[in-house]
Chimera marker file (.cmm) of the C-alpha trace (Angstrom):
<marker_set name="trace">
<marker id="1" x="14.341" y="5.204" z="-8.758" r="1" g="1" b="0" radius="0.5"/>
<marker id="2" x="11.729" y="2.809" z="-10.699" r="1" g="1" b="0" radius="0.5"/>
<marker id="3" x="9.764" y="1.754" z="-7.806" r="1" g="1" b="0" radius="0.5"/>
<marker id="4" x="7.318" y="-0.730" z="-8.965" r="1" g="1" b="0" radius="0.5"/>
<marker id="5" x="6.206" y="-2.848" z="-5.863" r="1" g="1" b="0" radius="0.5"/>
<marker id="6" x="5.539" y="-1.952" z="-2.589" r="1" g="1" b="0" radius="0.5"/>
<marker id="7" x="3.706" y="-3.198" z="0.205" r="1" g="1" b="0" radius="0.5"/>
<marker id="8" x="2.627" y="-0.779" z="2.965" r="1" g="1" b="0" radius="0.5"/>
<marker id="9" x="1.258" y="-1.991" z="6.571" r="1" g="1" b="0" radius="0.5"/>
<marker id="10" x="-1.741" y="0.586" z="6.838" r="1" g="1" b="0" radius="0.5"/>
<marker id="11" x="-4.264" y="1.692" z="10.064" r="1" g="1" b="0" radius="0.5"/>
<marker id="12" x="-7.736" y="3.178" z="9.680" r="1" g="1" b="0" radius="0.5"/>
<marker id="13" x="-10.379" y="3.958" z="11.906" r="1" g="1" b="0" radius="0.5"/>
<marker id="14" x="-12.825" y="1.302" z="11.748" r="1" g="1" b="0" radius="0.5"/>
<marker id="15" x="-15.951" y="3.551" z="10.528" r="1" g="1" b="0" radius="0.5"/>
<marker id="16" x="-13.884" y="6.174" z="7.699" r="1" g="1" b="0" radius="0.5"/>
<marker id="17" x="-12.877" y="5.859" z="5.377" r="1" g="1" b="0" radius="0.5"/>
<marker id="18" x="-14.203" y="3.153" z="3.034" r="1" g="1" b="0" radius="0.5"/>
<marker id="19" x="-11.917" y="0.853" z="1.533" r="1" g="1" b="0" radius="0.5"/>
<marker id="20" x="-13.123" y="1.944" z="-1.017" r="1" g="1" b="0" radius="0.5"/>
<marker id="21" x="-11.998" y="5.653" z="-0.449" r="1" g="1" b="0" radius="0.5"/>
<marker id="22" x="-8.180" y="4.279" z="-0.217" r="1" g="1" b="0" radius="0.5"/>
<marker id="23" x="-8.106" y="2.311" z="-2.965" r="1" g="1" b="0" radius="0.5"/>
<marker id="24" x="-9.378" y="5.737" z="-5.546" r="1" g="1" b="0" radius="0.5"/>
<marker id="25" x="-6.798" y="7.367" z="-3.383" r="1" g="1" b="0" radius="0.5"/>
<marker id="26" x="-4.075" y="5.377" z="-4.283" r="1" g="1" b="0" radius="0.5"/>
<marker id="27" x="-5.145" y="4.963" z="-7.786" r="1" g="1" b="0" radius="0.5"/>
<marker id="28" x="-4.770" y="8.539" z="-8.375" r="1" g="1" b="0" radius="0.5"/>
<marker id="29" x="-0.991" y="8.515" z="-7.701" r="1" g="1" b="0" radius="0.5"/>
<marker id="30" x="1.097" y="8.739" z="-10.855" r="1" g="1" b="0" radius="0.5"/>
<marker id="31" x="2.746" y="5.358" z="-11.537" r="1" g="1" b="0" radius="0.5"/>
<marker id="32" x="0.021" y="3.202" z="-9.695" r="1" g="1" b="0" radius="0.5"/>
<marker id="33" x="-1.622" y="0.549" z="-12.038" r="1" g="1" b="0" radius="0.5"/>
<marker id="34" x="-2.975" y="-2.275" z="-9.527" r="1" g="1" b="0" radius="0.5"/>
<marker id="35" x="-3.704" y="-2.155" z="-5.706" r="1" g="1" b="0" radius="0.5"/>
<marker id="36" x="-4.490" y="-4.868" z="-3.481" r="1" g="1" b="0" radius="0.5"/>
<marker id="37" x="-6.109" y="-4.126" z="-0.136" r="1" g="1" b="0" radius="0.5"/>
<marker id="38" x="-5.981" y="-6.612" z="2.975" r="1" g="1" b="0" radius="0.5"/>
<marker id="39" x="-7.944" y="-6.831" z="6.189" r="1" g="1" b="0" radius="0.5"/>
<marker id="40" x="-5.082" y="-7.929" z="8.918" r="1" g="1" b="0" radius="0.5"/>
<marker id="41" x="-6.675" y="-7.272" z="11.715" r="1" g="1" b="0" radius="0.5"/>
<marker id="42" x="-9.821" y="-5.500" z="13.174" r="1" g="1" b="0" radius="0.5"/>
<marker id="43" x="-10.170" y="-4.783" z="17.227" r="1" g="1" b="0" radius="0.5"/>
<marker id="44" x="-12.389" y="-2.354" z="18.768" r="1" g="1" b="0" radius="0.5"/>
<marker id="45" x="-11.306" y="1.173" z="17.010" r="1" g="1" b="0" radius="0.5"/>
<marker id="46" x="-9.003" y="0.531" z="14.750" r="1" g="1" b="0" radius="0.5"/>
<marker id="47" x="-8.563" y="-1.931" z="10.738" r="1" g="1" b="0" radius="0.5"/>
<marker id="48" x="-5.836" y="-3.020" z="10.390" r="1" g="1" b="0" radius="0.5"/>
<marker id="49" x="-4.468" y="-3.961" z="6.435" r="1" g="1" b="0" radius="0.5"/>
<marker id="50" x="-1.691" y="-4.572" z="4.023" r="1" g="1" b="0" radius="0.5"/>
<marker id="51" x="-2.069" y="-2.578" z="1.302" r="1" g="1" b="0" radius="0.5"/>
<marker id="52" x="0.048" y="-4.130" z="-1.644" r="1" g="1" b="0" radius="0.5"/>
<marker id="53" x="0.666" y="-1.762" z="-5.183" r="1" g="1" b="0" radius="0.5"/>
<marker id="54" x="2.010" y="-2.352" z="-8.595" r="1" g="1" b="0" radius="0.5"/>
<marker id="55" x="3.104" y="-0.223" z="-11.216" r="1" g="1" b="0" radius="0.5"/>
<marker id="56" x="5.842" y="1.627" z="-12.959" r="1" g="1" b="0" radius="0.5"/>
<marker id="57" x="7.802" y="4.841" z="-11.391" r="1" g="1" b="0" radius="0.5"/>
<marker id="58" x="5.159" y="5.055" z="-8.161" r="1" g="1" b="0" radius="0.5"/>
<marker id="59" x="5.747" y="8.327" z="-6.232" r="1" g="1" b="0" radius="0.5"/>
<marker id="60" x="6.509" y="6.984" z="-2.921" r="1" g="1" b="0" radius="0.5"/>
<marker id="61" x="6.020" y="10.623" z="-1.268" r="1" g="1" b="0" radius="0.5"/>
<marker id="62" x="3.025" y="10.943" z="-3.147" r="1" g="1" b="0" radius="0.5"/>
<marker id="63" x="1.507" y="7.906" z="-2.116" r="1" g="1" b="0" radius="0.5"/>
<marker id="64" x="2.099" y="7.849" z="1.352" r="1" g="1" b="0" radius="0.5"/>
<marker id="65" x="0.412" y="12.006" z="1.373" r="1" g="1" b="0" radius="0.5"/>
<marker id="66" x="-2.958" y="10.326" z="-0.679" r="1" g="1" b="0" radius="0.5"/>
<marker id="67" x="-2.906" y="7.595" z="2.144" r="1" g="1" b="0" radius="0.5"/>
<marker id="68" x="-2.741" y="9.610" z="4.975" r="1" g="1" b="0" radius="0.5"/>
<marker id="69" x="-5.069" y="11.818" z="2.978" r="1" g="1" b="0" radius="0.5"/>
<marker id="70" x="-7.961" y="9.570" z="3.777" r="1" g="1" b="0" radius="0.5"/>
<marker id="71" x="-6.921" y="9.705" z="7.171" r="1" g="1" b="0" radius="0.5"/>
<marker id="72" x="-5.443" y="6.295" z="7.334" r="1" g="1" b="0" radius="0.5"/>
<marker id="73" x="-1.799" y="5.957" z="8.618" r="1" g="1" b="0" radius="0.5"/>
<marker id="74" x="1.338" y="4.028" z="7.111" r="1" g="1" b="0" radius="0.5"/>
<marker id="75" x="3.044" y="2.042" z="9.995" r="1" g="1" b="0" radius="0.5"/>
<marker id="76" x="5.946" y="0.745" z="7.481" r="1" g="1" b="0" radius="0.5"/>
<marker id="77" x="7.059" y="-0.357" z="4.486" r="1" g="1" b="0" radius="0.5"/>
<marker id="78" x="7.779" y="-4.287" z="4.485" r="1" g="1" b="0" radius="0.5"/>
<marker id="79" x="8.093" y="-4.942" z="0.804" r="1" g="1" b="0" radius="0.5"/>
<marker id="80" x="9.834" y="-2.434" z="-1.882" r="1" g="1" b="0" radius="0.5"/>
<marker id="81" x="10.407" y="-3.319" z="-5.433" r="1" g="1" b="0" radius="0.5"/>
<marker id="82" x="12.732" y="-1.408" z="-7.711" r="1" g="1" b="0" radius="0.5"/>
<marker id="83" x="14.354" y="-1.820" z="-11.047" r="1" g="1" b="0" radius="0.5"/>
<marker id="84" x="13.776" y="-2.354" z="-14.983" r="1" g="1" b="0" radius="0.5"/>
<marker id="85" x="11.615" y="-5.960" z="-13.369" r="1" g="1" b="0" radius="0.5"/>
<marker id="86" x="9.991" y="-8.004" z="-10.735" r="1" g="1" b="0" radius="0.5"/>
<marker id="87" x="11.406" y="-10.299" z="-9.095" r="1" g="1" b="0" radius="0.5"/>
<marker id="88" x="9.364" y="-12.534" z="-7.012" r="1" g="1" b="0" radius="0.5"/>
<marker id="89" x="10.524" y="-13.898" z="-3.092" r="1" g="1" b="0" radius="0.5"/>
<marker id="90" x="11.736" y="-17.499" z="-3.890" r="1" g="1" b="0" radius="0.5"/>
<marker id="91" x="11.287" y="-19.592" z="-0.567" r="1" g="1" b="0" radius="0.5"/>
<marker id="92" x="14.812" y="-20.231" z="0.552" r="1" g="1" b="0" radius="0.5"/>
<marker id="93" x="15.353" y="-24.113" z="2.012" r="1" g="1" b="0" radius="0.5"/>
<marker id="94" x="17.285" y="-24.378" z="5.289" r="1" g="1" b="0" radius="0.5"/>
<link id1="1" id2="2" r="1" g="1" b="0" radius="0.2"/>
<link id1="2" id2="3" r="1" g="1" b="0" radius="0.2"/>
<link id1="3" id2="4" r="1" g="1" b="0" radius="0.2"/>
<link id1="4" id2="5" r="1" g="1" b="0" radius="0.2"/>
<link id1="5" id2="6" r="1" g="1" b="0" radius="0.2"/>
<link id1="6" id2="7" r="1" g="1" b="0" radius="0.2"/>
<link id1="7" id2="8" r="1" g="1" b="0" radius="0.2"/>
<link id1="8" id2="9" r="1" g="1" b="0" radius="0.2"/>
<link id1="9" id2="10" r="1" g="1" b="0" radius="0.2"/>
<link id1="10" id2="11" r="1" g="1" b="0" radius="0.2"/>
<link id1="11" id2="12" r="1" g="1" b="0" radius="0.2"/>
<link id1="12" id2="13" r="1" g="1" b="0" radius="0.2"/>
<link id1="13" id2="14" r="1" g="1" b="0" radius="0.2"/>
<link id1="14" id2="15" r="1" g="1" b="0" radius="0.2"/>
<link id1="15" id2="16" r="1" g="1" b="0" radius="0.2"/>
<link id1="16" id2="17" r="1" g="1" b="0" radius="0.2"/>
<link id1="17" id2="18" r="1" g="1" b="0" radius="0.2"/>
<link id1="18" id2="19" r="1" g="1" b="0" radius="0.2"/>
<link id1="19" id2="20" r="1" g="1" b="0" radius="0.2"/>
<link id1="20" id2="21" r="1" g="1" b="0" radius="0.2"/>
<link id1="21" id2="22" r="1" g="1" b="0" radius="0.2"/>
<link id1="22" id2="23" r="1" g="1" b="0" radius="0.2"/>
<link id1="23" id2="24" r="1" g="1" b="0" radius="0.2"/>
<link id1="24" id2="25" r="1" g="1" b="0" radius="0.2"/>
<link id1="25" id2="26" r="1" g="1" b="0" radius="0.2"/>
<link id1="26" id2="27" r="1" g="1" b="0" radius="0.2"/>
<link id1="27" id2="28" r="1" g="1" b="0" radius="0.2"/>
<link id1="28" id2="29" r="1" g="1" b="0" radius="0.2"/>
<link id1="29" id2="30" r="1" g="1" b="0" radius="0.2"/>
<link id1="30" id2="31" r="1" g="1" b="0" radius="0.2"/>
<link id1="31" id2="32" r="1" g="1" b="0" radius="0.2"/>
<link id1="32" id2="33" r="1" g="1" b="0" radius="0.2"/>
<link id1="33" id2="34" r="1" g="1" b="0" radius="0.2"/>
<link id1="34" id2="35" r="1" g="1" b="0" radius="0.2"/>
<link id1="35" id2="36" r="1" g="1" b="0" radius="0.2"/>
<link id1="36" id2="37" r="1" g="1" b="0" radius="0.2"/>
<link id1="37" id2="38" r="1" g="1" b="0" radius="0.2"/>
<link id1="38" id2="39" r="1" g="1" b="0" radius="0.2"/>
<link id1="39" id2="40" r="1" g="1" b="0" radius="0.2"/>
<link id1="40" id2="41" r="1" g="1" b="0" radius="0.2"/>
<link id1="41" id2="42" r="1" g="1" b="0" radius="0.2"/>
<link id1="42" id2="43" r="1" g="1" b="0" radius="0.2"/>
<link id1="43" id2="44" r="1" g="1" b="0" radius="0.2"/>
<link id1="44" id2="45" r="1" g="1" b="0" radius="0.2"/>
<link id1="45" id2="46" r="1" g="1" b="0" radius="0.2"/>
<link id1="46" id2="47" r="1" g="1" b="0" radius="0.2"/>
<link id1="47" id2="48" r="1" g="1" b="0" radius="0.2"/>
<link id1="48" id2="49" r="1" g="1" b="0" radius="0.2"/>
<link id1="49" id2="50" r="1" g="1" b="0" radius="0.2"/>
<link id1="50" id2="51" r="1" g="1" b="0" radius="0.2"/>
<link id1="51" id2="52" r="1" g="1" b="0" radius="0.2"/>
<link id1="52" id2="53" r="1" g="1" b="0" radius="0.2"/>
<link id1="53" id2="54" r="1" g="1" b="0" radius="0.2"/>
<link id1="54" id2="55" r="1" g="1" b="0" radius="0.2"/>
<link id1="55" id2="56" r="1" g="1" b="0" radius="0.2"/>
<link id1="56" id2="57" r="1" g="1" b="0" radius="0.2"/>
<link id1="57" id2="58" r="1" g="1" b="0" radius="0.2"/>
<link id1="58" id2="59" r="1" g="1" b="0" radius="0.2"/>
<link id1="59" id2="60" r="1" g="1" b="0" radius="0.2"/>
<link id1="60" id2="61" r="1" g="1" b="0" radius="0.2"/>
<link id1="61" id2="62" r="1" g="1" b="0" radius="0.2"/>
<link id1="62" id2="63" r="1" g="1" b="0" radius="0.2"/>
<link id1="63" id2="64" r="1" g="1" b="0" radius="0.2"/>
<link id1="64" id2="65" r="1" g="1" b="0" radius="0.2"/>
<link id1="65" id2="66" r="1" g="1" b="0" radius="0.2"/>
<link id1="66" id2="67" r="1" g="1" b="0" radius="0.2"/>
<link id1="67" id2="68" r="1" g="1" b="0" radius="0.2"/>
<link id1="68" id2="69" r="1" g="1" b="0" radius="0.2"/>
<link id1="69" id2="70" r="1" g="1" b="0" radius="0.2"/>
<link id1="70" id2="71" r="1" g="1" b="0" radius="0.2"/>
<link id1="71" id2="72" r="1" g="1" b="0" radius="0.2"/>
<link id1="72" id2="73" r="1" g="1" b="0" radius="0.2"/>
<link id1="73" id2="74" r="1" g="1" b="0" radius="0.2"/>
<link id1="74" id2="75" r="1" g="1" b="0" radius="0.2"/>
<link id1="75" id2="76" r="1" g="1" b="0" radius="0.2"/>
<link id1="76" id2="77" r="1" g="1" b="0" radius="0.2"/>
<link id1="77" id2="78" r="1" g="1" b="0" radius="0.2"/>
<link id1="78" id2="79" r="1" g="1" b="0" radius="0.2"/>
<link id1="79" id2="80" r="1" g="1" b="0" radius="0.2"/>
<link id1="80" id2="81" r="1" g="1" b="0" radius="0.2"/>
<link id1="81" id2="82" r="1" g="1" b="0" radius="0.2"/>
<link id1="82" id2="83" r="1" g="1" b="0" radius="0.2"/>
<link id1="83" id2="84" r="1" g="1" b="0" radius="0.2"/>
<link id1="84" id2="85" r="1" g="1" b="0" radius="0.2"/>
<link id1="85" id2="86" r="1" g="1" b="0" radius="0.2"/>
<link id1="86" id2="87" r="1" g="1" b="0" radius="0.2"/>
<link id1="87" id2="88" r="1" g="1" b="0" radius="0.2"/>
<link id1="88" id2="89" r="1" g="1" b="0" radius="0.2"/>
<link id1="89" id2="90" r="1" g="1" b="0" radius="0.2"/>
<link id1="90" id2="91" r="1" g="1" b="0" radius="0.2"/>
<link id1="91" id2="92" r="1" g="1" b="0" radius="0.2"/>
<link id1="92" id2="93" r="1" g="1" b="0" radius="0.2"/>
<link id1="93" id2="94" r="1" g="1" b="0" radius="0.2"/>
</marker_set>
């Protein structure tokens, strides 16, 4: 499967790792060729983020391992993308 979006909702602890840290992470997985990273939330121990990446044929598996890698954790997956293209959400009118 061509996955080429997908848009994780990620924990870290708030002192490690960097964002910074992640984002090489994920850059290192085969298939990756643009990341976004999100501050969602922040409370006493814990960031909260959306983590949003772009490319062609992204290992999933491999993805998620460099993730947790850091020692972050992936809650869910709330966007996927698959296929030969993009297509963008289109705001539906009730």
């Amino acid at each position: 499967m061509d996955i080429r979006r997908v848009v994780l909702d990620v924990d870290k602890a708030l002192a490690r790792p960097q964002l910074t840290e992640i984002a090489a992470a994920i850059e290192a997985v085969s298939g990756v060729q643009a990341l976004n990273i999100t501050v969602t939330e922040i409370d006493i121990e814990t960031v909260g983020m959306e983590i949003t990446i772009e490319g062609e044929l992204i290992e999933y598996e491999a993805l998620v391992r460099a993730i947790e890698g850091t020692g972050s954790v992936v809650h869910s997956v709330d966007e996927l993308a698959t296929g030969s293209r993009l297509i963008e959400n289109v705001e539906r009118q009730r």
